[in-house]
N, CA, C and O atoms as CSV, one atom per row, in Angstrom:
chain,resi,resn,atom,element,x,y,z
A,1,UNK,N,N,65.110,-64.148,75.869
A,1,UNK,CA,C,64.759,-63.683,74.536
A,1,UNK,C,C,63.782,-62.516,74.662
A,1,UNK,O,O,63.055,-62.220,75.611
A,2,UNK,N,N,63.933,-61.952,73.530
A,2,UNK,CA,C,63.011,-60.258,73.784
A,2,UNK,C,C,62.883,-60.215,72.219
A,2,UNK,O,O,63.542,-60.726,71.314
A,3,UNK,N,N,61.731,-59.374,72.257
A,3,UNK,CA,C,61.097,-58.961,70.432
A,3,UNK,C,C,61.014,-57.537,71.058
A,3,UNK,O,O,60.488,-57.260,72.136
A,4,UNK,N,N,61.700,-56.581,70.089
A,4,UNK,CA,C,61.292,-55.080,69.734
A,4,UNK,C,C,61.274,-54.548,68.774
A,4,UNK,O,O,62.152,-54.229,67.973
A,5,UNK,N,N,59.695,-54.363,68.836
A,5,UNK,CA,C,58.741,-53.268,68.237
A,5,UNK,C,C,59.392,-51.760,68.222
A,5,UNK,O,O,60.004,-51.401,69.228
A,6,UNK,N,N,59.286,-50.984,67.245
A,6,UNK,CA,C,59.889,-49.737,67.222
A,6,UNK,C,C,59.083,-49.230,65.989
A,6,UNK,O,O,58.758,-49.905,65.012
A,7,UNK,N,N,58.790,-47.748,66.248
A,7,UNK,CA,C,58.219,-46.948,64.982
A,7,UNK,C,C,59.342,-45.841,65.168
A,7,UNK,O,O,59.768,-45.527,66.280
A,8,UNK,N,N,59.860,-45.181,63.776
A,8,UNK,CA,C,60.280,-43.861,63.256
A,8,UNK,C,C,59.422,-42.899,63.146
A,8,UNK,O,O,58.281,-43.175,62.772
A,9,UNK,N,N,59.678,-41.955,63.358
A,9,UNK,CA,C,58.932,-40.965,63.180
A,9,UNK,C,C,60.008,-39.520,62.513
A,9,UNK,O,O,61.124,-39.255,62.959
A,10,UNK,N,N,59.522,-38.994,61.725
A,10,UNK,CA,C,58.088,-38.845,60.813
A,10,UNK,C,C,58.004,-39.284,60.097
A,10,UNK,O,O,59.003,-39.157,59.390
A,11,UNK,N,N,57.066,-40.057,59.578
A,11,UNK,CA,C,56.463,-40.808,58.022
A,11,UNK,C,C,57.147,-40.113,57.457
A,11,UNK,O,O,57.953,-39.250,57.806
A,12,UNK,N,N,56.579,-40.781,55.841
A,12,UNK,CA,C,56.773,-40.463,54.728
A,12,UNK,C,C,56.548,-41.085,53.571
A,12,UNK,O,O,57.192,-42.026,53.108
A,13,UNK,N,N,55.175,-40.281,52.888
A,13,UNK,CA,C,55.141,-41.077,51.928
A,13,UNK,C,C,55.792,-41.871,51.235
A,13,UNK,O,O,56.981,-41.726,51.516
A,14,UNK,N,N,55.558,-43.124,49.993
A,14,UNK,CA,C,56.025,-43.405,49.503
A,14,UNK,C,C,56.195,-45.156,49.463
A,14,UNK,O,O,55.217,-45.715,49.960
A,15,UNK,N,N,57.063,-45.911,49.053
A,15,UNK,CA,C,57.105,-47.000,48.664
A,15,UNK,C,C,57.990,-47.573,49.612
A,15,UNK,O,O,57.658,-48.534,50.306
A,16,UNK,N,N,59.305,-46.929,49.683
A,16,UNK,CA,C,60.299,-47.467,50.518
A,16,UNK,C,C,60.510,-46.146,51.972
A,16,UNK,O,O,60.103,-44.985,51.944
A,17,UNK,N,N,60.971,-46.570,52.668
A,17,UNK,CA,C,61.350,-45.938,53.926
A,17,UNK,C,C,62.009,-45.019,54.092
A,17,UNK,O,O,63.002,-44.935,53.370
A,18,UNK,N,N,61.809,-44.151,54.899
A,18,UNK,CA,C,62.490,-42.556,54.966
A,18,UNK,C,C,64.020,-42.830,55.524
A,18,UNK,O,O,64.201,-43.652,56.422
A,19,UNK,N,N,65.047,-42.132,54.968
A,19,UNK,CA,C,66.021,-42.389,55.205
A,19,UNK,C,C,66.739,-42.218,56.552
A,19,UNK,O,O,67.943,-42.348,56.774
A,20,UNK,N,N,65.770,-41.904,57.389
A,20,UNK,CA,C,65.951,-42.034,58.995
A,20,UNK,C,C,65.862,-43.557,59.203
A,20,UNK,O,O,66.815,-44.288,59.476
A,21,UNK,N,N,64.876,-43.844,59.073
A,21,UNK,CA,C,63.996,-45.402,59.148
A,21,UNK,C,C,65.247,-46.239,58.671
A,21,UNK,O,O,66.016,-46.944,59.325
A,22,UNK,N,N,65.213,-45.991,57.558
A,22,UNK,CA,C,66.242,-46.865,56.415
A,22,UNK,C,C,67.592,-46.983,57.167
A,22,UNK,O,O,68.155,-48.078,57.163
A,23,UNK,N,N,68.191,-45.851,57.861
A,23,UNK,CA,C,69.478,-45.751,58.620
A,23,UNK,C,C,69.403,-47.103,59.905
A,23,UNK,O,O,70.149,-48.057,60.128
A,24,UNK,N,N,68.190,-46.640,60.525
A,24,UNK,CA,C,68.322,-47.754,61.447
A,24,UNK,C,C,68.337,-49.363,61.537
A,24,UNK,O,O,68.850,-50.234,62.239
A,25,UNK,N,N,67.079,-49.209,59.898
A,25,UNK,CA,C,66.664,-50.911,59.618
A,25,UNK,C,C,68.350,-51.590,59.148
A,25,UNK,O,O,68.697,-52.757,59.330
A,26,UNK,N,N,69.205,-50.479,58.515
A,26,UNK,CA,C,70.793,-51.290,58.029
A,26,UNK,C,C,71.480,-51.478,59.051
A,26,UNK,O,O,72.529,-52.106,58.901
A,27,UNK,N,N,71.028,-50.895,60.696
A,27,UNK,CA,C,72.366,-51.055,61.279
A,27,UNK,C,C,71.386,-52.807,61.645
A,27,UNK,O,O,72.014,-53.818,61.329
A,28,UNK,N,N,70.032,-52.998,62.236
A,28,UNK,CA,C,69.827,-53.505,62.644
A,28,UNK,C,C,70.203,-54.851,61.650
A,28,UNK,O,O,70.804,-55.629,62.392
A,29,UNK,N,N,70.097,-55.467,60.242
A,29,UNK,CA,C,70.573,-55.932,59.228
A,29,UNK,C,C,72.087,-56.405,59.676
A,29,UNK,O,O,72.310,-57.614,59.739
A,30,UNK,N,N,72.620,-55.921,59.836
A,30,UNK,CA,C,73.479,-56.322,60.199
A,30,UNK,C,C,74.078,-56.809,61.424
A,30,UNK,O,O,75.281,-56.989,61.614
A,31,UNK,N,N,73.259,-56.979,62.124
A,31,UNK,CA,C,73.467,-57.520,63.545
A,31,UNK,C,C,73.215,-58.914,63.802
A,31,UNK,O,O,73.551,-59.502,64.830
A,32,UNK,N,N,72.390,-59.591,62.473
A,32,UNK,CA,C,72.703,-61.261,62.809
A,32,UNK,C,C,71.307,-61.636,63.265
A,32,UNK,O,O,70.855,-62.775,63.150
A,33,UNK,N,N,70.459,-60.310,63.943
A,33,UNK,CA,C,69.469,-60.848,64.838
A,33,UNK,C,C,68.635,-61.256,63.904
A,33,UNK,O,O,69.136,-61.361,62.784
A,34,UNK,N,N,66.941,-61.656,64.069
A,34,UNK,CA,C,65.698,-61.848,63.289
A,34,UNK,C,C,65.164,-60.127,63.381
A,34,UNK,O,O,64.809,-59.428,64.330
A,35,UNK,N,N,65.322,-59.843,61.759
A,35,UNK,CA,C,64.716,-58.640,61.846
A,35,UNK,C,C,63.703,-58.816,60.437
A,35,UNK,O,O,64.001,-59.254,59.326
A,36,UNK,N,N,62.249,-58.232,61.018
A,36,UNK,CA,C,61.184,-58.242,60.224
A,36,UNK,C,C,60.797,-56.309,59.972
A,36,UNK,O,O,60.708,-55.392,60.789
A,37,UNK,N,N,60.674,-56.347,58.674
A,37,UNK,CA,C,60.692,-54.554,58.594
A,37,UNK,C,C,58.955,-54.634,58.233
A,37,UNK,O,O,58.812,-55.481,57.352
A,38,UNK,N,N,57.543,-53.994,58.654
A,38,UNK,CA,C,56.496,-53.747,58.322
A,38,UNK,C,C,56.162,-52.432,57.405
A,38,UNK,O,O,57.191,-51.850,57.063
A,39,UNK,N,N,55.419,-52.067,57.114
A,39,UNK,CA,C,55.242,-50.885,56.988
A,39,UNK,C,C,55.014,-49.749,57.745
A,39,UNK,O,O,54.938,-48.604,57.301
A,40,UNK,N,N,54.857,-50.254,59.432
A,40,UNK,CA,C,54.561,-48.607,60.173
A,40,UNK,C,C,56.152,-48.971,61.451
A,40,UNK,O,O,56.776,-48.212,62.193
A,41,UNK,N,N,56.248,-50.077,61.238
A,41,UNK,CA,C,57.062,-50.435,61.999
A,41,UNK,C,C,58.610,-51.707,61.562
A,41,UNK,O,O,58.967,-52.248,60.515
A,42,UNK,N,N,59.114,-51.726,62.929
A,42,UNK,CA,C,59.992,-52.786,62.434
A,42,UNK,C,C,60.145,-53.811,63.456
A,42,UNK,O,O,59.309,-53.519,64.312
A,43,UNK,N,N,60.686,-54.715,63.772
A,43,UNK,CA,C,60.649,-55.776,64.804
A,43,UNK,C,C,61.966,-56.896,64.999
A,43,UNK,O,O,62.244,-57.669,64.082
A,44,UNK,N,N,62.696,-56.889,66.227
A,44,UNK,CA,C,63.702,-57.066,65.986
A,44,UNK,C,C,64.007,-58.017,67.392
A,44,UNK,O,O,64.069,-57.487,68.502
A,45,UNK,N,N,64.177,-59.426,67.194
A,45,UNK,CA,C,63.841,-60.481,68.269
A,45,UNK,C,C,65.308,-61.331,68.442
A,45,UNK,O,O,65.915,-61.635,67.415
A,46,UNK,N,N,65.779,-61.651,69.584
A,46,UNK,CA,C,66.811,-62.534,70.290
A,46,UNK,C,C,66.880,-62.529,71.151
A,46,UNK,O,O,65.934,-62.375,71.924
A,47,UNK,N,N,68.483,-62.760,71.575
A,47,UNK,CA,C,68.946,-62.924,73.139
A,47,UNK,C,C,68.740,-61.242,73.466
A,47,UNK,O,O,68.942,-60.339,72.653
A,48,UNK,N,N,68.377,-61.118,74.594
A,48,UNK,CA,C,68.248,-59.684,75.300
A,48,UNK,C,C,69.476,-59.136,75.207
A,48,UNK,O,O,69.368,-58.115,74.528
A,49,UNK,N,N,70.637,-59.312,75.565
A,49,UNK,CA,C,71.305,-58.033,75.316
A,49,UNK,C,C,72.219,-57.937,73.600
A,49,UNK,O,O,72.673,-56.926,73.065
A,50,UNK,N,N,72.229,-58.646,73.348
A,50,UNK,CA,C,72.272,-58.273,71.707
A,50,UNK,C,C,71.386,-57.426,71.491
A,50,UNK,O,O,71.888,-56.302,71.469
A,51,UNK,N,N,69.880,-57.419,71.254
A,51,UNK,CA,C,68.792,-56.795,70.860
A,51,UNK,C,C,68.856,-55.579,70.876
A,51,UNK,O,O,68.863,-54.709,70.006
A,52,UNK,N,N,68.944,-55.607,72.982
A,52,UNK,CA,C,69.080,-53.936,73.304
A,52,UNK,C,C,70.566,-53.043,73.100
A,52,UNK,O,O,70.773,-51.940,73.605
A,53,UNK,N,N,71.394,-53.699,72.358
A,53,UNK,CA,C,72.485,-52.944,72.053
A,53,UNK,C,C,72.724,-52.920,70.273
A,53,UNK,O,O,73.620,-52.681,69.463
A,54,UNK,N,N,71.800,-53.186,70.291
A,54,UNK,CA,C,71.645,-53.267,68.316
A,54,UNK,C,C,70.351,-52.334,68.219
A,54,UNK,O,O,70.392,-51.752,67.135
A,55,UNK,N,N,69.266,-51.993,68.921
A,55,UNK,CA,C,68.330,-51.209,69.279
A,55,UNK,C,C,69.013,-49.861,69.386
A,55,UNK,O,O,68.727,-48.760,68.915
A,56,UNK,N,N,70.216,-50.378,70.314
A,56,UNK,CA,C,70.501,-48.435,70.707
A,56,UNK,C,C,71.624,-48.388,69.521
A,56,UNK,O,O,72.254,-47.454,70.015
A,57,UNK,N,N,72.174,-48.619,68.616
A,57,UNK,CA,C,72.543,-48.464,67.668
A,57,UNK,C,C,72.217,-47.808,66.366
A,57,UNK,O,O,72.782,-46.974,65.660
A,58,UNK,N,N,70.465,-48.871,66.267
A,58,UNK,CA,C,69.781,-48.396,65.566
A,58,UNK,C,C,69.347,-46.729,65.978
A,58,UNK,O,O,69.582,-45.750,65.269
A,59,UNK,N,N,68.855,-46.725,66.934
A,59,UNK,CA,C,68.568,-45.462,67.556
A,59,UNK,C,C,69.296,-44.081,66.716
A,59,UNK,O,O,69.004,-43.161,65.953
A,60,UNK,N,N,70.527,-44.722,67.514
A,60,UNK,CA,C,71.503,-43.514,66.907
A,60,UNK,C,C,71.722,-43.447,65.951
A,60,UNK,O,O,72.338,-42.397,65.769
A,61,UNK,N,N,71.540,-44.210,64.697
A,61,UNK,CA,C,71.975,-43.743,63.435
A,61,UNK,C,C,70.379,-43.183,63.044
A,61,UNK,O,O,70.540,-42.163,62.373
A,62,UNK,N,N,69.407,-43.371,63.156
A,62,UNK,CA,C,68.204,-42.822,63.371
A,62,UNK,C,C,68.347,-41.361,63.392
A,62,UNK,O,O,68.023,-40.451,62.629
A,63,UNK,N,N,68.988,-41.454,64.613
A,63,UNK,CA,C,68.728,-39.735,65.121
A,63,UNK,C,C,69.565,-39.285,64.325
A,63,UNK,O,O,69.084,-38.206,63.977
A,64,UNK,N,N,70.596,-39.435,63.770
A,64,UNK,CA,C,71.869,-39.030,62.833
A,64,UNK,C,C,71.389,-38.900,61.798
A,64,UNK,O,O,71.877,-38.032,61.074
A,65,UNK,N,N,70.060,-39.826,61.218
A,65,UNK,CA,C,69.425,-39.357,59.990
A,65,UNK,C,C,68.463,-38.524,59.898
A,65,UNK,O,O,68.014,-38.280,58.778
A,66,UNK,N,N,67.933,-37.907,61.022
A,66,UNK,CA,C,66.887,-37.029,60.728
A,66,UNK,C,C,65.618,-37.737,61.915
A,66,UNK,O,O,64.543,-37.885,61.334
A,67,UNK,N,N,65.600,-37.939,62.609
A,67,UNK,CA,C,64.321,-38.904,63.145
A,67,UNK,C,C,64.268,-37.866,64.399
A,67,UNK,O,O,65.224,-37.343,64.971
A,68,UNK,N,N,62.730,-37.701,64.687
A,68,UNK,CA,C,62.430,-36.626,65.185
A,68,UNK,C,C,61.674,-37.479,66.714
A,68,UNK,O,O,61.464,-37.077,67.858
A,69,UNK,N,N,61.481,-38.541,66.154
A,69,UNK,CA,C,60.557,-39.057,67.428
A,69,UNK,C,C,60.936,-41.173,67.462
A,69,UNK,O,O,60.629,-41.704,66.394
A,70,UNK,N,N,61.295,-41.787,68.141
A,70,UNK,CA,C,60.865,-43.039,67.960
A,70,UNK,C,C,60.547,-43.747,69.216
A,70,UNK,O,O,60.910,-43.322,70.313
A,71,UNK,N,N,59.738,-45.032,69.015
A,71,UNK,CA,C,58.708,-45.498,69.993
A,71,UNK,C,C,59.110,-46.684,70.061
A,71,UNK,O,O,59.574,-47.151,69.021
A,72,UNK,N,N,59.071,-47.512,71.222
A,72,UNK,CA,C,59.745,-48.655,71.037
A,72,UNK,C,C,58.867,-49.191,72.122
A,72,UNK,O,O,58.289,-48.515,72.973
A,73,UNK,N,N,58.831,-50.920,71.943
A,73,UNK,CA,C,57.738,-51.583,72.605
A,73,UNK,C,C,58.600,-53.044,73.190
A,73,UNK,O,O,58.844,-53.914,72.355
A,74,UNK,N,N,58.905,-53.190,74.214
A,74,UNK,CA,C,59.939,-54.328,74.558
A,74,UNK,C,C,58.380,-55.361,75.119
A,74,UNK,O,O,57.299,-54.987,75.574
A,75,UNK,N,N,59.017,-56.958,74.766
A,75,UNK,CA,C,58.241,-57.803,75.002
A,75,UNK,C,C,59.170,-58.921,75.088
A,75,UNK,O,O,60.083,-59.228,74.321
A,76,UNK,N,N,58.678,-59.601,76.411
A,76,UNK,CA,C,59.688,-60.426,76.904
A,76,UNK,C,C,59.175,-62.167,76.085
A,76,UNK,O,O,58.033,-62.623,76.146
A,77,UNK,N,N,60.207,-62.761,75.475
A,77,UNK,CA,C,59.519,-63.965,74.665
A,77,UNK,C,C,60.391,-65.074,75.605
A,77,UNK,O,O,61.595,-65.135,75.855
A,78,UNK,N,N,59.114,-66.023,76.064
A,78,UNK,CA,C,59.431,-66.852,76.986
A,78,UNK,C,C,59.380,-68.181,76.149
A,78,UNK,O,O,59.632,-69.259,76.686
C-alpha cells in the first residue's frame, strides 16, 4: 500500500480548483482508489501499482490542462 501526496501548480485563486488540478482530481475519481482532495493538495492511497498508474494518468491530463509544475510525495503505508 502507498499514499500520494501531489500539489498542481499554479494556484489559483478562488473557491474551487484550477482546471489543471480539476483535470487530474476526475481522472483520479475515477479510479476506485481512496482519494482525499485538500486545498493545496490532493492524496491518493492503495495497492501500489494501481496508485502509480492512476498518478501518471492524473499527471497527464494535468499537463493537458495547463499545469506548469507538479510535486508529488510517495509514502510507503505499512
Amino acid at each position: 500500500m502507498v499514499q500520494v501526496e501531489f500539489t498542481i501548480y499554479p494556484f489559483q485563486e478562488g473557491n474551487s480548483p484550477p482546471p489543471h488540478a480539476q483535470a487530474a482530481i476526475d481522472v483520479l475519481r475515477t479510479s476506485g482508489l481512496d482519494v482525499e482532495v485538500g486545498p493545496l493538495s490532493t492524496t491518493v492511497s492503495g495497492p501500489a501499482d494501481e496508485v502509480f498508474d492512476s498518478i501518471r494518468a492524473a499527471q497527464s491530463a494535468a499537463v493537458a490542462a495547463g499545469a506548469e509544475r507538479i510535486v508529488v510525495r510517495v509514502e510507503v503505508v505499512r
